[in-house]
C-alpha positions as CSV (number, residue, x, y, z in Angstrom):
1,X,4.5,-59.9,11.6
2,X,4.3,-57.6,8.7
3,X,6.7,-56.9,5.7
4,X,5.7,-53.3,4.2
5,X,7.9,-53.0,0.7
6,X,7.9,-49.4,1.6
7,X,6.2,-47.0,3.8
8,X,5.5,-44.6,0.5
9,X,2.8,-47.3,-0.4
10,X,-0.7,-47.8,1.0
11,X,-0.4,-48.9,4.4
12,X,-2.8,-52.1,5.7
13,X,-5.3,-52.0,7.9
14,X,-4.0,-51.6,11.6
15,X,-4.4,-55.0,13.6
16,X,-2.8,-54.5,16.9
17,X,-2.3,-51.2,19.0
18,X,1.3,-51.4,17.8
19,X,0.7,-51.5,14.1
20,X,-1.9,-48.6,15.0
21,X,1.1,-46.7,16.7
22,X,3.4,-47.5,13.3
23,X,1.0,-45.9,10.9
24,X,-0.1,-43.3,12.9
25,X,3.5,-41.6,13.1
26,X,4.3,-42.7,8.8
27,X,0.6,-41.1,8.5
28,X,2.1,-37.9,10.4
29,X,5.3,-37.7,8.5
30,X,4.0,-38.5,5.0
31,X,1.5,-35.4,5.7
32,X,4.4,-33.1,6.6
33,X,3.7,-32.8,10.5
34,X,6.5,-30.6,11.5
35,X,6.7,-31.7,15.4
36,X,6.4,-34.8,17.3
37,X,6.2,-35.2,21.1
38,X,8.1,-38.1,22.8
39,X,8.6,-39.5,26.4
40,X,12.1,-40.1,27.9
41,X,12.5,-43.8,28.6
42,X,11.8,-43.1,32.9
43,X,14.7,-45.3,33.8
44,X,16.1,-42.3,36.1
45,X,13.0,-40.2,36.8
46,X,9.5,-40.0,36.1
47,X,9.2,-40.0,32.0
48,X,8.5,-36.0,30.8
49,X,7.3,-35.7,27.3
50,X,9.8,-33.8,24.8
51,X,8.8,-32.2,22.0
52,X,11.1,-32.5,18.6
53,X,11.0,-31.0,15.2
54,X,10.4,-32.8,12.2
55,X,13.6,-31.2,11.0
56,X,15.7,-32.5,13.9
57,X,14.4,-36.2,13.2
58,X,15.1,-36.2,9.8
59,X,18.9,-34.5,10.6
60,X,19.4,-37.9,12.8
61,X,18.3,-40.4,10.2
62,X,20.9,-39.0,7.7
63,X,23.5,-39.2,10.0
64,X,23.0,-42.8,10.6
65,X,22.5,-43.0,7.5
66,X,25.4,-41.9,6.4
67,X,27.5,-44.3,9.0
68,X,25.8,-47.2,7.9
69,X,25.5,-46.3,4.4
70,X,22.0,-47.1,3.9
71,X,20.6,-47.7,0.6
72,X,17.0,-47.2,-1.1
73,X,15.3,-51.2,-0.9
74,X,17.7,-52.0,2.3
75,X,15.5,-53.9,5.3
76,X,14.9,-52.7,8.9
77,X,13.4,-54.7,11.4
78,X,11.4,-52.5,14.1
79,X,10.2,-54.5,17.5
80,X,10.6,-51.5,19.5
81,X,7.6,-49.1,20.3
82,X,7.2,-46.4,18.1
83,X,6.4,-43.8,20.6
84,X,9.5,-43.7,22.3
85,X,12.8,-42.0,20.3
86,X,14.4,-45.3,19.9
87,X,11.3,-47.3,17.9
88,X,10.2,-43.8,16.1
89,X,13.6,-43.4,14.5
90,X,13.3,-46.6,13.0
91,X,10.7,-45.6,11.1
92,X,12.0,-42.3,10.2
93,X,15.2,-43.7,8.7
94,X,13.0,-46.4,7.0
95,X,11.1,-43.1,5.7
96,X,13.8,-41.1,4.7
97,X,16.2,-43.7,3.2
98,X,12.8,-45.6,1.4
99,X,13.8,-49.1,3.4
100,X,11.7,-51.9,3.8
101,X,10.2,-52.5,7.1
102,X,9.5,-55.6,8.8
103,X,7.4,-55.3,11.9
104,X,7.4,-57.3,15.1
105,X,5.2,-56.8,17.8
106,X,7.4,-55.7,20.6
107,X,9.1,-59.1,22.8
108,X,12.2,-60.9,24.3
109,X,12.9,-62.1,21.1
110,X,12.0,-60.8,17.8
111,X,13.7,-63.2,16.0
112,X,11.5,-66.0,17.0
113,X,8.4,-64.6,15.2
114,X,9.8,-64.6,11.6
115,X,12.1,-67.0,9.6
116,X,15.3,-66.5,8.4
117,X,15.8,-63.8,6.3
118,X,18.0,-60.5,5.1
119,X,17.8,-57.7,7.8
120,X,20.2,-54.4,6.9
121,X,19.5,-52.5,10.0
122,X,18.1,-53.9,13.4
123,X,17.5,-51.6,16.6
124,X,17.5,-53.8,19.9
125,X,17.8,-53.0,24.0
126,X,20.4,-55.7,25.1
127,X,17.7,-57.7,27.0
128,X,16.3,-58.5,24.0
129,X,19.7,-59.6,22.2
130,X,20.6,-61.8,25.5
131,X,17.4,-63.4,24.7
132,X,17.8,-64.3,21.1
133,X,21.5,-65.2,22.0
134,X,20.5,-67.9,24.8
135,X,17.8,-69.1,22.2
136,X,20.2,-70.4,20.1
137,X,18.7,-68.6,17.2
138,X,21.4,-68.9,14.0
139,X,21.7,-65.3,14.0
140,X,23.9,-65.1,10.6
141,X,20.2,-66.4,9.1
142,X,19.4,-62.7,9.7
143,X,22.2,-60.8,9.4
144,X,24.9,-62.1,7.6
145,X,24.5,-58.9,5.2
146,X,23.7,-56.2,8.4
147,X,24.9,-52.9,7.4
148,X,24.3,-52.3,11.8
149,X,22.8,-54.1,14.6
150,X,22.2,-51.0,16.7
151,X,22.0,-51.9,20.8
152,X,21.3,-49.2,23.1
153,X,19.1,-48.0,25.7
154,X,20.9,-49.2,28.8
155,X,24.9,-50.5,28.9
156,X,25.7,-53.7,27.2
157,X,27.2,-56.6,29.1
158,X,30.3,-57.7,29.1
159,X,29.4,-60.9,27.9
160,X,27.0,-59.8,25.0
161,X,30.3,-57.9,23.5
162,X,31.9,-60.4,20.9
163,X,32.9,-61.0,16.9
164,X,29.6,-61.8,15.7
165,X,30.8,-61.7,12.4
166,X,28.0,-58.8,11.7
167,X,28.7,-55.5,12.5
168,X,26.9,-54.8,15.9
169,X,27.2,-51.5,17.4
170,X,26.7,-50.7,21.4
171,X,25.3,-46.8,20.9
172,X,25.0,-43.8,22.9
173,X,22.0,-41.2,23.0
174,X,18.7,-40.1,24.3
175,X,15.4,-38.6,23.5
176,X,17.2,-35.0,24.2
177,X,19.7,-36.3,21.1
178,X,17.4,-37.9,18.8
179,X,18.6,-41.3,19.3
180,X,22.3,-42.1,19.1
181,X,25.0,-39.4,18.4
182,X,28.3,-42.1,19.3
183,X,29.1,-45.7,18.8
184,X,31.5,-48.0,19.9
185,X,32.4,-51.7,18.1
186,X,32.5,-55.3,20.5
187,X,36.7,-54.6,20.5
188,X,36.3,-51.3,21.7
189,X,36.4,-49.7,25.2
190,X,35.4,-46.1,24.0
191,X,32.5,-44.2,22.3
192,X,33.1,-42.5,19.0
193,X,30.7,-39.5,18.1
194,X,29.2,-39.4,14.7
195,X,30.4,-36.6,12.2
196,X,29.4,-33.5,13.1
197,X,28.6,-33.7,16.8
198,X,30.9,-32.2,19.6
199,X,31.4,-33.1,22.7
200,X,33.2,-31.5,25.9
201,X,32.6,-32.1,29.8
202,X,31.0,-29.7,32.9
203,X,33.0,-29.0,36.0
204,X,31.3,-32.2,37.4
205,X,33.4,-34.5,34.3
206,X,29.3,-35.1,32.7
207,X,29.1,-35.2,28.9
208,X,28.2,-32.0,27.0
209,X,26.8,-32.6,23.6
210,X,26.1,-30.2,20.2
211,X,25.3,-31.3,17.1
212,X,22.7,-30.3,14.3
213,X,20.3,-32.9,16.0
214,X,20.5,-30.9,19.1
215,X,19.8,-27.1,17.0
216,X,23.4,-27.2,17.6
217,X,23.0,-26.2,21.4
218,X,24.9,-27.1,24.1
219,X,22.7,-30.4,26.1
220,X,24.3,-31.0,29.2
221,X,23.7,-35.3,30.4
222,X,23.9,-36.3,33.7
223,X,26.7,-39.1,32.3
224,X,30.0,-39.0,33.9
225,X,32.7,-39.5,31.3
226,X,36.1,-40.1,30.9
227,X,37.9,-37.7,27.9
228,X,39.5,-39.8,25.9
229,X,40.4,-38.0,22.9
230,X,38.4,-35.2,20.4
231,X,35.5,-37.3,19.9
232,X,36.0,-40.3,22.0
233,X,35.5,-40.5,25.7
234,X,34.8,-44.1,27.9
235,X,31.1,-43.8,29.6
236,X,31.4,-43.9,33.8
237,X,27.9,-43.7,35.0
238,X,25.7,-41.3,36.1
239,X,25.3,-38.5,38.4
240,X,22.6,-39.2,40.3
241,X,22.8,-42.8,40.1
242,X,26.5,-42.2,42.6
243,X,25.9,-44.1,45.8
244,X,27.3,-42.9,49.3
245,X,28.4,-45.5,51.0
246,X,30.6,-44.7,54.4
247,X,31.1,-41.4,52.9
248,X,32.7,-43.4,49.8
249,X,31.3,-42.0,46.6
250,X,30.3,-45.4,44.1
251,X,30.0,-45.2,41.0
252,X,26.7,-48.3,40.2
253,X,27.7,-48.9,36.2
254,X,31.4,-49.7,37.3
255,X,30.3,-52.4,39.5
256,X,27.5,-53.4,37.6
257,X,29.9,-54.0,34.6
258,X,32.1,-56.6,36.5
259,X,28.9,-58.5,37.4
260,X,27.5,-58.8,34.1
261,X,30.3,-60.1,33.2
262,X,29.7,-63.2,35.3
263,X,26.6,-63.5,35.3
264,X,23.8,-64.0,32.3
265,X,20.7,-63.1,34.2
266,X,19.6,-59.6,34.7
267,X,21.4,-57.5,37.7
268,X,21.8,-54.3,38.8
269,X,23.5,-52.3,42.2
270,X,21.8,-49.9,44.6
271,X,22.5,-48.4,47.5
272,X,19.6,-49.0,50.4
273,X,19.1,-47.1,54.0
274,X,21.4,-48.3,56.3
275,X,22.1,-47.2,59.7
276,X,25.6,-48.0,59.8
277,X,26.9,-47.1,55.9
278,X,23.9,-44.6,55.1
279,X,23.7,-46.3,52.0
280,X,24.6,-50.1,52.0
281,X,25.5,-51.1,48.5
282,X,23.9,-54.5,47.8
283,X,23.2,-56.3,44.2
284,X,20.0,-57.3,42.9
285,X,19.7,-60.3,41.1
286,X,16.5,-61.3,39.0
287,X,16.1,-64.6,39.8
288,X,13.1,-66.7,41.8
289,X,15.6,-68.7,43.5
290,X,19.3,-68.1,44.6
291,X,22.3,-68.5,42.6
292,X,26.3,-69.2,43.0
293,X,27.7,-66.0,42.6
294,X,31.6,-65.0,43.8
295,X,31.3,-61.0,45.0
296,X,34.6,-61.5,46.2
297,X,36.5,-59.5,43.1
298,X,40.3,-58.3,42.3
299,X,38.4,-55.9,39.5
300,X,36.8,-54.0,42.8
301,X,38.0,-52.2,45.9
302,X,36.7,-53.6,48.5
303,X,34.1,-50.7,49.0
304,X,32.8,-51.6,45.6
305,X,32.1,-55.2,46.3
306,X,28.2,-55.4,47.7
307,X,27.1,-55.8,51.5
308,X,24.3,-58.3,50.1
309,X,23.0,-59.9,47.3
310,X,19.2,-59.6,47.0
311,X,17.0,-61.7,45.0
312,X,14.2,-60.8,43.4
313,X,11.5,-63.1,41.0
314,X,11.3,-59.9,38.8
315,X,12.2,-56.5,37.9
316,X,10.3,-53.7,37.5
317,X,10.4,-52.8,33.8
318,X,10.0,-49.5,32.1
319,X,8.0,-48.8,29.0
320,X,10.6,-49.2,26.8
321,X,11.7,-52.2,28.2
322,X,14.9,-50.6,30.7
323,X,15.1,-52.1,34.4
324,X,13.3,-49.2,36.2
325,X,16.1,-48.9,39.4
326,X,14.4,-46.7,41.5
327,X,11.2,-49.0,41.3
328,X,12.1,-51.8,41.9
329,X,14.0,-51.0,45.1
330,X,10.7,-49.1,46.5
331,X,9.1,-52.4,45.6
332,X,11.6,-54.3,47.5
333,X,12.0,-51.5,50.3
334,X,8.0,-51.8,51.0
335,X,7.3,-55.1,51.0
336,X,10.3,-55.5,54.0
């Protein structure tokens, strides 16, 4: 663990890869580097590098920023790594706003490796808040003064959405958006965009995105959405994660959500060759032994309820800590 006042100071000698990583990129920025290449996260394809101006980066950290109303001295906690968009952004809103950084090397449950203490701004996947939440971890110890807790990266479960008394914000973005461009609160069933980013939909109903992060071009997402309103719209799933099942189009997110929701450990739905529904929609379960689990559902049709529950000791993981689908069902698949 490391507490850096600021980043505008002399930086320690590196001890870990990860610390290496940190300083690297505040080395960079501090010496005006004007681009920076990232990876997309890999949880639907194979991760492609993307390449994003300095300009960009720093457009996203005053935007949040802004939201959260960020002051000079404030404290950040980064246990992401730094060389994906999520972990980078950390530091360039620690960077641009002067915050004070504590580092943790990237786990379960950052929490863990430092006492109690004033965080103002915390970036987590939802696996890792799951895991400080079943820890029993006092979490107001931490962030009884939180400006944002900021979970993104995959969908948050139904059961991780609650008052914590803190403000704690399920996000939306990607690497194409420089991190998150809308928000939604525990109470709320839609995303909000941030000022200045607009939003409309493709003849498929995916999410179309401009916004100064994005050189205010037009980014089209493989996200099916629902239009709620100007500026709000409720998240369906994605394109190419649809599964065919009996010539039934299934939407994986929908039926995922339900599960979560009755279920703590980690879960996900895929659709596996079947000679009888082309795709047979089953649910993975990580778990090294099986558990009680009702499929049986009013909140699904009954073509959304799974064929099969599979369980699995572990799931492949990507990089930045997402379940990697497509893996882990090729895993699964080959060793039959």
């Amino acid at each position: 663990m490391r507490h850096l006042a600021s980043l505008f100071l002399d930086l320690p000698v590196a001890e870990t890869e990860f610390e290496r990583q940190v300083f690297a990129f505040c080395q960079a920025w501090r010496a005006g580097q004007t681009e920076f290449t990232f990876h997309t996260s890999g949880s639907t394809g194979e991760p492609k590098p993307i390449v994003i101006s300095r300009e960009r980066l720093y457009l996203s950290a005053k935007m949040t920023g802004d939201w959260l109303k960020l002051e000079k001295g404030n404290v950040a906690l980064l246990s992401l790594p730094p060389t994906y968009i999520a972990g980078a952004m950390v530091l360039v809103r620690a960077l641009v706003h002067d915050l004070a950084l504590i580092l943790v090397e990237p786990c379960q449950n950052p929490l863990s490796q430092i006492p109690p203490q004033n965080i103002h701004l915390a970036s987590f996947v939802p696996t890792q808040w799951a895991t400080m939440l079943s820890s029993g971890i006092a979490l107001n110890g931490f962030f009884q003064e939180a400006k944002g807790v900021l979970l993104g990266g995959a969908s948050v479960p139904e059961i991780l959405r609650k008052d914590y008394g803190f403000p704690v914000y399920e996000t939306y973005g990607m690497t194409e958006t420089v991190s998150h461009i809308a928000y939604r609160t525990w109470n709320q069933a839609h995303f909000q965009t941030l000022p200045g980013v607009q939003i409309g939909q493709n003849d498929e109903g995916c999410l179309l995105i401009c916004a100064p992060v994005t050189d205010n071009k037009w980014i089209e997402t493989r996200d099916v959405v629902e239009w709620v309103s100007e500026g709000q719209f409720t998240l369906k799933g994605r394109l190419d994660r649809v599964i065919n099942s009996g010539g039934i189009k299934l939407q994986p997110e929908k039926i995922e959500t339900v599960y979560r929701s009755l279920t703590s450990l980690p879960i996900f739905v895929a659709g596996i060759p079947d000679a009888f529904w082309g795709q047979k929609l089953v649910l993975f379960l990580e778990s090294s032994s099986p558990v009680s689990i009702n499929l049986e559902t009013a909140s699904l049709s009954s073509a959304e309820i799974p064929k099969e529950i599979i369980y699995l000791p572990a799931f492949i993981k990507t990089a930045s800590a997402k379940i990697d689908t497509a893996k882990t069902v090729a895993l699964y698949l080959n060793s039959l």
